[in-house]
N, C-alpha and C positions, 0 to 999 in steps of 0.2 A: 504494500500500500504506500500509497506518494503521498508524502507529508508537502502540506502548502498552507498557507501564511495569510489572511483576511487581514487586510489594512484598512479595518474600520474600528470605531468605536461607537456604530451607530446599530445598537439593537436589532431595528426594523431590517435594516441594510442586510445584518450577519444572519438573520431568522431567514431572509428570502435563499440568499444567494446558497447558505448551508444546504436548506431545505433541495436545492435545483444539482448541490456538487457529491452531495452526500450519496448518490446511489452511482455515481461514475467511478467509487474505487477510493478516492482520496481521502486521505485525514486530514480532522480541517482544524487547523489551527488561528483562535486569533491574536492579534498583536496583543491583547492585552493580553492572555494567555501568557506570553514572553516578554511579558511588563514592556512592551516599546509605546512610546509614547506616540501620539496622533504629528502627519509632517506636516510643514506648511504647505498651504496651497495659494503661493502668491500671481499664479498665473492665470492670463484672461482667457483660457479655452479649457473645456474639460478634458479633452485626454492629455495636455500637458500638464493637468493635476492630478488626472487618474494614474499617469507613468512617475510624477515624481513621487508620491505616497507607496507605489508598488517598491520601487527602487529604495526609497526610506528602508523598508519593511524587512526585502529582500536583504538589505546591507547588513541590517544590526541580528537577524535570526540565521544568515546563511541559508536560507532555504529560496524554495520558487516562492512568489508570492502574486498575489492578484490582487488590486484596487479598483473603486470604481468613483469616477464624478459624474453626478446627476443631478438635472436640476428640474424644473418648470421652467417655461418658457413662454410667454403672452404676446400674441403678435400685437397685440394693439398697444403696448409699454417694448418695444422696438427689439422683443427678446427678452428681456426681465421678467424675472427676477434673474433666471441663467444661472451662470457661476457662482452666485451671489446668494441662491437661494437657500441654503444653511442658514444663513446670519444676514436678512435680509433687511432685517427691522433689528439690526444687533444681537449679540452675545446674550447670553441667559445661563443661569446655572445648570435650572432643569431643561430638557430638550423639551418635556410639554411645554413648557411657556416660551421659549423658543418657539416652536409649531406654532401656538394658539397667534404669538406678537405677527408672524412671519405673513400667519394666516391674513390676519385684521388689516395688516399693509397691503397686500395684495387685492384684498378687497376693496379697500378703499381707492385704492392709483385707478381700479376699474369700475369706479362708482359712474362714474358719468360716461360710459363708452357704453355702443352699442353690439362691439366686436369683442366676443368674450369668447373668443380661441383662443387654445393655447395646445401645446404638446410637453411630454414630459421628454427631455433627451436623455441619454446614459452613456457615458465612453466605458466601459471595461478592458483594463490592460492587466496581462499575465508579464511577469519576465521569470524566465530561468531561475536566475543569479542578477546579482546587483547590476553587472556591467552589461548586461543582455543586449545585446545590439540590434535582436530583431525581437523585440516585444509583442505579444498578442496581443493583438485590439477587435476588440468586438462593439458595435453601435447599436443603439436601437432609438426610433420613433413611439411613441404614442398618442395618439390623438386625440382631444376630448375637448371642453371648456370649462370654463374656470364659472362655479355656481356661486348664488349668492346668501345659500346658507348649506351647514352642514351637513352630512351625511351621511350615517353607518360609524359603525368603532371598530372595524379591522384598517387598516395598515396604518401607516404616519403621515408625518409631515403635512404637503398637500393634500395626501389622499381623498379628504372627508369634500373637498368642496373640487376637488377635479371630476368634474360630473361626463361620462359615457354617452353620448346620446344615441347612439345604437342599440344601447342593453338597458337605457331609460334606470341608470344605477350611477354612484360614484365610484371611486375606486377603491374605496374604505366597505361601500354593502356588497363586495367582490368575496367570496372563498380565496383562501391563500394557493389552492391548486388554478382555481382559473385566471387568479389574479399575476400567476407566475408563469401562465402559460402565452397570456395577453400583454405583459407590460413592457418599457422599455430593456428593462432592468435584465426580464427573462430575456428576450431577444439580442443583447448584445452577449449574455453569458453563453446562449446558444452557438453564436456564429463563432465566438471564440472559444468554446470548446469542438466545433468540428476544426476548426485552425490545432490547436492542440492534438486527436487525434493525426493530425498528417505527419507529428511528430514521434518519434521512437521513446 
């Protein structure tokens, strides 16, 4: 079994991604696991924050490691929240009030628009080893809009008010198997594990 390395400290994040790597074989370790600490993400595109967190991860446990950055995205706020959407509306102790602060901003910047599209993006990057020169990246799309109140108590963040209008649900009243079979999140782990099988 291949020991690999989850470069989050975000609950939700390590519940999905576990739940989607845990039956391909691998043991899954996360950073906090090997007390490493969360890396910075001072750059403006998500897979140059999804490879520097991998590489963090990678360097201080020796092992393969996988990160990912994701965010929301609202076309009518020019892409934002984007890179930005962790700590959107600032820092917080608890991630719930985080979510709840992040939420209330989002809602508000789209209080007065008519165009209440948005998609949720994901970069996911694998590398080997620290110095990985060909890194796995796997992407995914989501598509939905941004509601104007709550909805369901399954997943995070966003979840509760990024409303499906095809399944007339958000993505918080979603099960965790269909929510992982539809989201961004699952689709970029997907593409980047058949990337990975090509590997020995």
């Amino acid at each position: 079994m291949k020991k690999l390395v989850i470069a989050s400290s975000n609950a939700g994040k390590l519940r999905e991604i576990g739940a989607m790597l845990g039956p391909l074989g691998f043991e899954i370790l996360t950073q906090a696991d090997l007390g490493i600490a969360d890396a910075e993400e001072p750059h403006p595109t998500f897979i140059e924050n999804a490879l520097a967190k991998a590489r963090h991860a990678a360097q201080i446990a020796g092992l393969p490691a996988l990160a990912d950055d994701s965010g929301v995205c609202a076309l009518a706020l020019g892409g934002e929240p984007g890179v930005h959407s962790a700590r959107y509306a600032g820092d917080a102790e608890r991630r719930e009030e985080r979510d709840a602060r992040n939420n209330a901003k989002l809602i508000a910047a789209l209080d007065s628009s008519a165009d209440r599209r948005a998609y949720y993006y994901c970069a996911m990057v694998l590398v080997r080893h620290a110095a990985d020169p060909q890194p796995l990246i796997g992407e995914g799309y989501w598509w939905g809009e941004i509601g104007t109140a709550a909805r369901g108590s399954n997943g995070f963040g966003y979840d509760p008010y990024f409303f499906l209008p095809a399944l007339g649900k958000t993505a918080a009243e979603l099960g965790a198997e269909k929510k992982n079979r539809l989201s961004h999140r699952g689709q970029a782990l997907r593409q980047l594990v058949e990337k990975l099988r090509a590997f020995p």
